[in-house]
C-alpha positions in Angstrom: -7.8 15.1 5.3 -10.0 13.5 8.2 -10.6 9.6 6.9 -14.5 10.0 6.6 -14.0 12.7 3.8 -11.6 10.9 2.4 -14.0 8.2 1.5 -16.7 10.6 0.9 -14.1 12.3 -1.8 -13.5 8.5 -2.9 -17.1 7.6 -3.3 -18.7 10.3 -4.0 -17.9 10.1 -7.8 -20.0 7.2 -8.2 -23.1 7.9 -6.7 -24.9 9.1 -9.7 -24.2 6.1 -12.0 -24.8 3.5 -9.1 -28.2 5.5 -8.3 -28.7 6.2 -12.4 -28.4 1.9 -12.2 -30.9 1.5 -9.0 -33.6 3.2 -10.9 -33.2 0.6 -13.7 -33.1 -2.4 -11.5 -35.2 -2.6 -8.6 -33.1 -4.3 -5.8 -29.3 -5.1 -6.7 -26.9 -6.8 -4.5 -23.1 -4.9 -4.2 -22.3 -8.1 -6.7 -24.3 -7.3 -9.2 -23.7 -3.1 -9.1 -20.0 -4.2 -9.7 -21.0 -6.6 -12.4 -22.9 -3.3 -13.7 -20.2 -0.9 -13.5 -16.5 -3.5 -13.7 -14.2 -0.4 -13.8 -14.9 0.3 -9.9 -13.2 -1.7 -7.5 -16.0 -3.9 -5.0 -14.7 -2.2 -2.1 -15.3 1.1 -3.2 -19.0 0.0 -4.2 -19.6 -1.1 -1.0 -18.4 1.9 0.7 -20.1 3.8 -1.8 -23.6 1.6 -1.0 -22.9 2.6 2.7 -22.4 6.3 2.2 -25.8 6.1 -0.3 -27.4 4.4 2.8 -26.5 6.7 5.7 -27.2 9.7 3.5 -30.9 8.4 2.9 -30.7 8.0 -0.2 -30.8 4.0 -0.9 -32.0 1.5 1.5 -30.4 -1.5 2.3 -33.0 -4.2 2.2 -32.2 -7.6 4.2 -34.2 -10.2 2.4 -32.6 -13.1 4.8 -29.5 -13.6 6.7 -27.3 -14.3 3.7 -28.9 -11.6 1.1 -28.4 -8.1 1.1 -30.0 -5.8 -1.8 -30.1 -2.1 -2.2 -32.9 -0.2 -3.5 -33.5 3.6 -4.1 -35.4 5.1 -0.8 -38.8 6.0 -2.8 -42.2 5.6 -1.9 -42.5 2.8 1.3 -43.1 -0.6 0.8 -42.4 -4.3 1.8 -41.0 -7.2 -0.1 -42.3 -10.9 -1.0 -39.7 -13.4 -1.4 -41.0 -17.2 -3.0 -39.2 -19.2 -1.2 -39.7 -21.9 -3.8 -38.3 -20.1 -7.2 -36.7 -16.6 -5.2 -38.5 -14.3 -7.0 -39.0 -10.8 -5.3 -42.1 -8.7 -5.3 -43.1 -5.6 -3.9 -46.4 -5.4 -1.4 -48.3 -2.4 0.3 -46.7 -0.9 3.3 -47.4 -2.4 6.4 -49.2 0.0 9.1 -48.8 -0.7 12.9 -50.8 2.4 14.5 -48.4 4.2 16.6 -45.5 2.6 15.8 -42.8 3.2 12.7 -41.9 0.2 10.8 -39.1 0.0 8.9 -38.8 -2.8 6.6 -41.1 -5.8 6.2 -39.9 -8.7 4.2 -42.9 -11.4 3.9 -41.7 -15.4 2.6 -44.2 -17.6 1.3 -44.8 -19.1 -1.9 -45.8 -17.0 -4.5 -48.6 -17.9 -7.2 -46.5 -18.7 -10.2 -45.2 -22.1 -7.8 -48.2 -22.5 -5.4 
């Protein structure tokens, strides 16, 4: 057995409960999915996240350097991060004419701090 379907035979077992949790929660770390679901090793959620990601099916959403969540790939929009309290909120996709943006994260200060 070839080692990438080895992990795909691995992971592939828990896709529908970690994607059954995404549409619950709206932007989870690889932390808190194994705080969801304790039984799975973290490794194997994170390989799982990866094989979720490359398949299209959850995007991995870089808030800043040091935070990572994953989201189900759904309709497109951005995020707004408060820098002051961290809370996360969705905005409107961004539109560049001509061009195809990926992911836009916006910081600021949102209204409940301002």
């Amino acid at each position: 057995v070839s080692q990438s379907r080895y992990i795909f035979m691995r992971t592939s077992g828990y896709k529908t409960p970690i994607c059954n949790l995404l549409k619950k929660h709206h932007l989870l770390s690889a932390k808190e999915i194994h705080r969801a679901i304790p039984q799975v090793n973290f490794s194997t959620i994170f390989r799982t996240m990866e094989a979720l990601v490359a398949d299209g099916i959850v995007r991995k959403v870089v808030l800043n350097k040091d935070v990572v969540r994953y989201e189900l790939v759904t309709d497109a929009h951005g995020h707004f991060v408060c820098t002051t309290c961290g809370d996360i909120g969705m905005v409107a996709p961004v539109l560049i004419p001509g061009s195809i943006v990926d992911q836009v994260t916006i910081h600021g200060t949102c209204k409940k701090c301002v």
